[in-house]
C-alpha positions in Angstrom: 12.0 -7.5 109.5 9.1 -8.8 107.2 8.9 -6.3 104.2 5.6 -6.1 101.8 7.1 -5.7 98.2 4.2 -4.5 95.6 4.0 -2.9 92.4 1.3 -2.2 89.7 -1.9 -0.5 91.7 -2.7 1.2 88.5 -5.2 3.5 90.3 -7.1 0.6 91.5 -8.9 1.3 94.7 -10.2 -2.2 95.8 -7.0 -4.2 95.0 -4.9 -1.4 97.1 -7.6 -1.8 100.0 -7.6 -5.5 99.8 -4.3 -5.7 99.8 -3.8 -3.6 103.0 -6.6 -5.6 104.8 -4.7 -8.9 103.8 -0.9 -7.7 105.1 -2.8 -6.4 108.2 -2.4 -9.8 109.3 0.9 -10.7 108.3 3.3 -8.6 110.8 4.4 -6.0 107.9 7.3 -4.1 109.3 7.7 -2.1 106.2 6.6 -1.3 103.0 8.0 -0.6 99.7 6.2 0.1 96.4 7.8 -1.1 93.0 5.9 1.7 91.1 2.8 2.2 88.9 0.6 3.3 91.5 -1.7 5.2 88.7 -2.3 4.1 85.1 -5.4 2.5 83.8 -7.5 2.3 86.5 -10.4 5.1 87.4 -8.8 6.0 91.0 -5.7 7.9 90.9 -6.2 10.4 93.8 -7.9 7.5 96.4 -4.7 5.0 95.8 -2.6 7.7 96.4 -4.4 9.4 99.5 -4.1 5.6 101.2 -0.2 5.5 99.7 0.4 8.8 101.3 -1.2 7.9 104.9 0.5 4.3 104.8 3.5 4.0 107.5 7.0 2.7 107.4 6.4 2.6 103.5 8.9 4.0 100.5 7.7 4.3 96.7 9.9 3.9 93.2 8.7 5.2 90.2 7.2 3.5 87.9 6.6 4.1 83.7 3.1 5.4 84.3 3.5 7.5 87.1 6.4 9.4 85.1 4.3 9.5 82.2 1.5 11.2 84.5 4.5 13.7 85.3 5.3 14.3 81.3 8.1 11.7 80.9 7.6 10.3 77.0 6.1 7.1 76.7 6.2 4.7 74.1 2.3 3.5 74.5 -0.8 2.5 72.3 -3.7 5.2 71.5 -5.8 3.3 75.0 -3.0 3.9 77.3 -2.2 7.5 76.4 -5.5 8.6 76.9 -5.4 6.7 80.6 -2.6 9.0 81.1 -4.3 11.8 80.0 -7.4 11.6 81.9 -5.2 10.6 84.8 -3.2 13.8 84.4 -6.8 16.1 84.2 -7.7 14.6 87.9 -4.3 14.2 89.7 -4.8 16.9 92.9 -1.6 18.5 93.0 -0.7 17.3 96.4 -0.7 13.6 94.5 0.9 14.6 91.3 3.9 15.9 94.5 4.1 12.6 95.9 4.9 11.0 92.4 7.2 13.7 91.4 8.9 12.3 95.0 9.3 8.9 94.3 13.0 7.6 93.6 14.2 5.2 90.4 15.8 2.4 93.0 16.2 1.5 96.3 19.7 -0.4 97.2 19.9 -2.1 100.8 23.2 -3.3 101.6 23.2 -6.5 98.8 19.4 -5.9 98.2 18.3 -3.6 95.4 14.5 -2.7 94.2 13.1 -1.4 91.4 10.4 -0.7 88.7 11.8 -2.3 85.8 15.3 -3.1 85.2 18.3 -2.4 87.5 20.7 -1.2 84.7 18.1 1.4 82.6 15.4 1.8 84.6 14.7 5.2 83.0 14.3 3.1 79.7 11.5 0.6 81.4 12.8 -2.8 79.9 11.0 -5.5 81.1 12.7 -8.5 83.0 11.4 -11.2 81.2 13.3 -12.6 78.6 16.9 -14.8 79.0 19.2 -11.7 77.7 17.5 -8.9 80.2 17.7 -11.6 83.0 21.1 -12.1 82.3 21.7 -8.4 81.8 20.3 -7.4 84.8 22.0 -10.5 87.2 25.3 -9.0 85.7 25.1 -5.4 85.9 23.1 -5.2 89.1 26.0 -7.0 91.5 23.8 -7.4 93.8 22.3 -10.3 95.7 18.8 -10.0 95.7 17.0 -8.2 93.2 13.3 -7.2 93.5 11.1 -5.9 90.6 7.5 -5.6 89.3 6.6 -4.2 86.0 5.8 -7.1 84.4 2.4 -7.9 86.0 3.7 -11.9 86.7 4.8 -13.0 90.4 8.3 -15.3 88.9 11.0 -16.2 91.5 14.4 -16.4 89.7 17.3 -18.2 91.2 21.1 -18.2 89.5 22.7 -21.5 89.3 26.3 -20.9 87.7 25.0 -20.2 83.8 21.6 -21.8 84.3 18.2 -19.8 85.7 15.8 -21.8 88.0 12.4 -20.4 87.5 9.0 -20.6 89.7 6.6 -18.7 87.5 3.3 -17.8 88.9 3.8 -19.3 92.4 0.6 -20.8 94.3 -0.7 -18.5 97.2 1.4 -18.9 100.5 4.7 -20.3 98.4 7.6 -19.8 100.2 11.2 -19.3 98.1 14.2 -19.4 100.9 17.0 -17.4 100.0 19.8 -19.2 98.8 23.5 -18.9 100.6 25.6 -19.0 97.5 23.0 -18.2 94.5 22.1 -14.8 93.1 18.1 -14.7 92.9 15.4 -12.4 91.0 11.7 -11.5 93.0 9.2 -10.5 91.0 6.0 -9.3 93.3 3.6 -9.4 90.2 1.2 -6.8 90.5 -1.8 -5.3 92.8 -4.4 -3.9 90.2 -3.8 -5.4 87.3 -2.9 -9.0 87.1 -1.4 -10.4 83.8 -0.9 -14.3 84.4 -4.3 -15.7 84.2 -5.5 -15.1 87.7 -7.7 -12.2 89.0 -6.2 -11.9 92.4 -3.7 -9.3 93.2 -0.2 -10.4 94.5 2.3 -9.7 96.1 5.3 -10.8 98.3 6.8 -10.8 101.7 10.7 -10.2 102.3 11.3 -11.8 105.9 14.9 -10.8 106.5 15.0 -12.3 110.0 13.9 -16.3 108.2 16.0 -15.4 105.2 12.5 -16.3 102.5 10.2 -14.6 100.4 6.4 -15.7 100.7 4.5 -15.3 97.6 0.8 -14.2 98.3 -2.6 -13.3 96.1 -6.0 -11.8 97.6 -8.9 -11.6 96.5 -11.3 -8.2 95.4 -14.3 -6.8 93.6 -12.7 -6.7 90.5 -16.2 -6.1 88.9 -16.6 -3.0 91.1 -13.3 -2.0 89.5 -14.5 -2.8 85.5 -17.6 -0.6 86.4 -16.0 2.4 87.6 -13.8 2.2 84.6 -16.9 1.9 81.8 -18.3 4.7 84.1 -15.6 6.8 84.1 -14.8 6.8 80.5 -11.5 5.0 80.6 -11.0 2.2 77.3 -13.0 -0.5 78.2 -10.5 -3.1 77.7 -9.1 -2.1 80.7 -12.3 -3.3 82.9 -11.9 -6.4 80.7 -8.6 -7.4 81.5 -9.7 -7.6 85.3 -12.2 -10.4 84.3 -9.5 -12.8 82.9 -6.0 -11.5 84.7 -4.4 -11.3 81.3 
């Protein structure tokens, strides 16, 4: 089975369409969706109308999407008023399909999630030596997949040491190790934070035992124009421009 793991749309139209287009050719059995699907970006109700008519797919709840629902959000003055406008133009039927979504996935010795695997309520980000070590230990499983932070980062777990492959190239390819616990990190769809513009995501083949590692390009300026026309902070059209 080859699974497309993605996270972070945040309401961005052309990333979500050009990241179909590009799994279109890749044999995608399945889908599932780390979370963040709205947030920042000026379509919430297109992303979700695509989401909603995508097959074989299965969505976790991200930060912003239970912020859109009235969860509390620890946020800067920018990012609450994305969720506010974003709560003003959610159709009901979308605001439904986040109220839906579930807080983790677990597959056998494979879990998934927004965030974290031991709070994910709480949104801690995966990032630093004591939350990877936190969530290798109270996790227990194998593989571990996760967005949230916006940077694609394979981890692997050698006795007390990490291995790390941050950022990896388009078309890298991490084989799953036989005796090591690892950490996938898809990066994100709409929002890049690692320097480059592209989206990314990955591909779980569970047949080949890997993980592929993939970016695609968009119109990211069509994106930053819909958000200066829509009245969203303009930093968010500006951090398409530099994926940071």
């Amino acid at each position: 089975m080859r699974v497309a793991v993605f996270s972070d749309i945040h309401a961005n139209l052309e990333a979500l369409r050009a990241f179909l287009r590009h799994c279109s050719d890749r044999k995608i059995d399945r889908y599932i969706c780390l979370g963040d699907v709205v947030g920042y970006g000026p379509d919430p109700n297109g992303c979700i109308d695509l989401l909603r008519n995508l097959s074989h797919a299965v969505f976790i709840l991200g930060n912003h999407d239970a912020a859109v629902l009235g969860a509390p959000m620890r946020a800067g003055a920018a990012t609450r008023k994305a969720i506010s406008w974003t709560k003003k133009r959610l159709f009901d039927e979308n605001y439904f399909f986040l109220k839906e979504m579930s807080d983790t996935i677990r597959w056998n010795d494979t879990f998934f999630c927004h965030s974290n695997p031991y709070r994910p309520r709480n949104w801690y980000y995966v990032s630093e030596k004591s939350s990877i070590s936190k969530s290798f230990a109270r996790s227990k499983t194998k593989l571990l997949f996760l967005g949230h932070t916006h940077v694609p980062v394979a981890i692997t777990r050698r006795n007390f040491f990490c291995v790390y492959i941050r950022s990896p190239r388009n078309g890298t390819v991490v084989p799953m190790s036989p005796l090591n616990r690892q950490i996938f990190n898809c990066g994100s769809v709409g929002q890049p934070r690692d320097g480059d513009v592209r989206g990314a995501y990955l591909i779980y083949d569970t047949d080949r035992n890997v993980v592929e590692f993939y970016r695609f390009d968009y119109d990211f300026h069509r994106t930053k124009e819909k958000i200066l026309s829509s009245g969203l902070p303009e930093e968010f059209g500006k951090r398409l421009m530099t994926g940071r």
